[in-house]
C-alpha positions in Angstrom: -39.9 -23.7 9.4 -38.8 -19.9 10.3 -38.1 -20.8 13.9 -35.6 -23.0 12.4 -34.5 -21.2 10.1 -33.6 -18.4 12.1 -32.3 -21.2 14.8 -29.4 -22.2 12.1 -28.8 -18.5 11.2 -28.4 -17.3 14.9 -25.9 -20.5 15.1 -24.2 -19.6 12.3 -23.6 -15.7 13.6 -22.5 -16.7 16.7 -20.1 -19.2 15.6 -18.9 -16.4 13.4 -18.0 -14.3 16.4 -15.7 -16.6 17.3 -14.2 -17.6 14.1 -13.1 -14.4 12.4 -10.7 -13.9 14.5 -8.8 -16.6 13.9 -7.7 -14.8 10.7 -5.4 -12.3 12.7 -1.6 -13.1 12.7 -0.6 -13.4 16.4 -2.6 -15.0 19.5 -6.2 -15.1 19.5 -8.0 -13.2 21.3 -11.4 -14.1 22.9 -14.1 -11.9 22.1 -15.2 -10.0 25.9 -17.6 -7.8 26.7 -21.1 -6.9 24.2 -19.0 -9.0 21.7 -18.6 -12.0 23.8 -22.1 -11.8 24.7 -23.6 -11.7 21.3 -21.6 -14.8 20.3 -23.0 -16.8 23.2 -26.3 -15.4 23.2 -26.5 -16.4 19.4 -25.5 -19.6 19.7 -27.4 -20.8 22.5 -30.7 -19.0 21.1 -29.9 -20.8 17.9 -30.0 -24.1 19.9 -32.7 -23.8 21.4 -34.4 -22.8 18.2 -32.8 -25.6 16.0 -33.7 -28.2 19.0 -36.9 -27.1 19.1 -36.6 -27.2 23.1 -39.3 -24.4 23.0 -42.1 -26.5 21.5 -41.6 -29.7 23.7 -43.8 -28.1 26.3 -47.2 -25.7 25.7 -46.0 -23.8 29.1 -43.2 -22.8 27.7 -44.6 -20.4 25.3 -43.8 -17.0 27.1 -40.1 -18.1 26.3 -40.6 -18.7 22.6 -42.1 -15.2 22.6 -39.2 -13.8 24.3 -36.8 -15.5 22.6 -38.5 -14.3 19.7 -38.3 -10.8 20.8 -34.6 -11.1 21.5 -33.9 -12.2 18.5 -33.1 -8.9 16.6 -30.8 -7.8 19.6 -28.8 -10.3 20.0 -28.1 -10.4 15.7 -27.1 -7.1 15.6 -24.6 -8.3 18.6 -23.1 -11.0 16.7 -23.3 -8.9 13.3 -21.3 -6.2 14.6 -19.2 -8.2 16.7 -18.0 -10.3 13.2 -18.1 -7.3 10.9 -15.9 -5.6 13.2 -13.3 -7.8 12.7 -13.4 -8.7 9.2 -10.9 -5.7 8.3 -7.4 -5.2 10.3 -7.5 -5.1 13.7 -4.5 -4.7 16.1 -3.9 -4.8 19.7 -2.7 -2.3 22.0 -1.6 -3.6 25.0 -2.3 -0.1 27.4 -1.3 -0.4 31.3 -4.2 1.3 33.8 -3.3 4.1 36.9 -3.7 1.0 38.7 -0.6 -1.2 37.3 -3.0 -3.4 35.5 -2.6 -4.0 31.6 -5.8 -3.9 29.3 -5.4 -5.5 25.3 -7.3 -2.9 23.6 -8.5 -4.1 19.9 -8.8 -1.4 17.8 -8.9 -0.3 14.1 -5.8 2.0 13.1 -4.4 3.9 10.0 -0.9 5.0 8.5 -0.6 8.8 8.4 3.0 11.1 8.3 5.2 8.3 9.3 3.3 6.5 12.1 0.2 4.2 13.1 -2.8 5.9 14.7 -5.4 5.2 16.0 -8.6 6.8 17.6 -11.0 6.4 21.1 -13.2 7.8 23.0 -11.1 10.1 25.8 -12.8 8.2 28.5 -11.5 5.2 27.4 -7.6 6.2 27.0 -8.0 8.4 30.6 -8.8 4.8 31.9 -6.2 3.2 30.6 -3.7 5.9 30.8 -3.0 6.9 27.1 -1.4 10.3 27.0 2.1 10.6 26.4 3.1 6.9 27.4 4.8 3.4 26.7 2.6 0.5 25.4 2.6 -2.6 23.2 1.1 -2.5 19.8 0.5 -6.0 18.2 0.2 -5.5 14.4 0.4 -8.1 12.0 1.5 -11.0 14.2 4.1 -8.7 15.6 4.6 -7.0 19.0 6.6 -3.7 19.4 6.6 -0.8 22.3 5.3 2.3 21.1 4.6 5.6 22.6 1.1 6.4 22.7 1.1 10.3 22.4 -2.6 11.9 22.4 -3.9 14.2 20.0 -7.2 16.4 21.0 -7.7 19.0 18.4 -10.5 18.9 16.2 -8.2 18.6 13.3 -5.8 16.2 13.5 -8.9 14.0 15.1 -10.6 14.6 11.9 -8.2 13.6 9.5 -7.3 10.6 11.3 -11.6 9.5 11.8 -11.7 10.1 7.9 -8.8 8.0 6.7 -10.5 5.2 9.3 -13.2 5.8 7.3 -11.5 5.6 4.1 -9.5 2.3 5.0 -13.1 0.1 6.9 -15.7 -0.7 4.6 -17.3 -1.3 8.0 -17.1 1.8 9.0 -18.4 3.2 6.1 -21.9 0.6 5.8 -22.3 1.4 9.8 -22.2 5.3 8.5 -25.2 4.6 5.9 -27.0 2.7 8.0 -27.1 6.0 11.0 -24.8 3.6 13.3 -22.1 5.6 13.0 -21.8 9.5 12.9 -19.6 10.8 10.1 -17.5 13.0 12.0 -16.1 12.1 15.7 -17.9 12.9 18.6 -16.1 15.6 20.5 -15.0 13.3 23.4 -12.8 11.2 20.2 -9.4 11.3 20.6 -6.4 10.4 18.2 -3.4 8.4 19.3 -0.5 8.6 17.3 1.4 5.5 18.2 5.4 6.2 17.2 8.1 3.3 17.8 10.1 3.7 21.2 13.6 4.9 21.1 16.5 2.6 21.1 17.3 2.2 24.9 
């Protein structure tokens, strides 16, 4: 009864992973990375839970033990991977040093005139986020913007704490220690201002 119980849960997750983002305005985008994987790992553990493929042969109970064990992991994988979405989401379509354009989905906030959002500075080094051109997709629109980087401890704090204002997400991954309440101190804000009429 729990196996499949849990079988029809993890099936339900996983489809999730998929499904909430169909209620973003523009073209949807496929989950990738940890995201993607906890989507597919939930629905193919869920199968194999629901199908009972596990108990069809006494050999195979190592696997039912490990799939039991994975269970948790790949939940939290599909939970976050869902809840993450729930709230707005936009894209910002960043070009890499080498030519190469990466859609980076990412939470964002209104502050003094302009949309902002914040990263880890690894991740805008890599995709070449300082002072430069890129797409923002908001609301089932596209626009150039210029991505100009903010690093002081300030303006990164106000911009973490009106995210945390705006995403209930954010503010249930804070309770539950997921999330630190203040930004790490390789966070960086983006203030993301329309490009000038050419």
């Amino acid at each position: 009864m729990l196996p499949r119980f849990l079988g029809w849960l993890l099936l339900l997750v996983g489809a999730a992973v998929f499904a909430i983002r169909l209620q973003h305005a523009g073209p949807y985008a496929l989950p990738g990375g940890g995201n993607l994987f906890g989507g597919v790992a939930a629905l193919l553990l869920g199968a194999l839970l629901v199908g009972r493929w596990l108990d069809r042969d006494r050999s195979a109970a190592p696997l039912r033990w490990l799939a039991f064990a994975t269970i948790p992991v790949v939940l939290y994988l599909a939970l976050y991977a869902t809840m993450a979405e729930i709230e707005e989401v936009v894209v910002l379509e960043a070009t890499d040093p080498a030519g190469g354009t990466t859609g980076l989905r990412l939470w964002i906030v209104d502050a003094d005139g302009a949309a902002w959002v914040t990263m880890r500075r690894s991740k805008a080094d890599a995709n070449d986020l300082r002072e430069t051109r890129a797409r923002l997709f908001r609301n089932g629109e596209s626009r150039c913007v210029i991505a100009t980087r903010f690093e002081d401890p300030g303006t990164v704090n106000r911009i973490h704490q009106l995210r945390h204002e705006k995403y209930a997400v954010q503010r249930f991954a804070t309770v539950l220690g997921l999330f630190s309440e203040s930004p790490g101190a390789d966070t960086v804000a983006l203030r993301l201002d329309p490009c000038p009429p050419s």
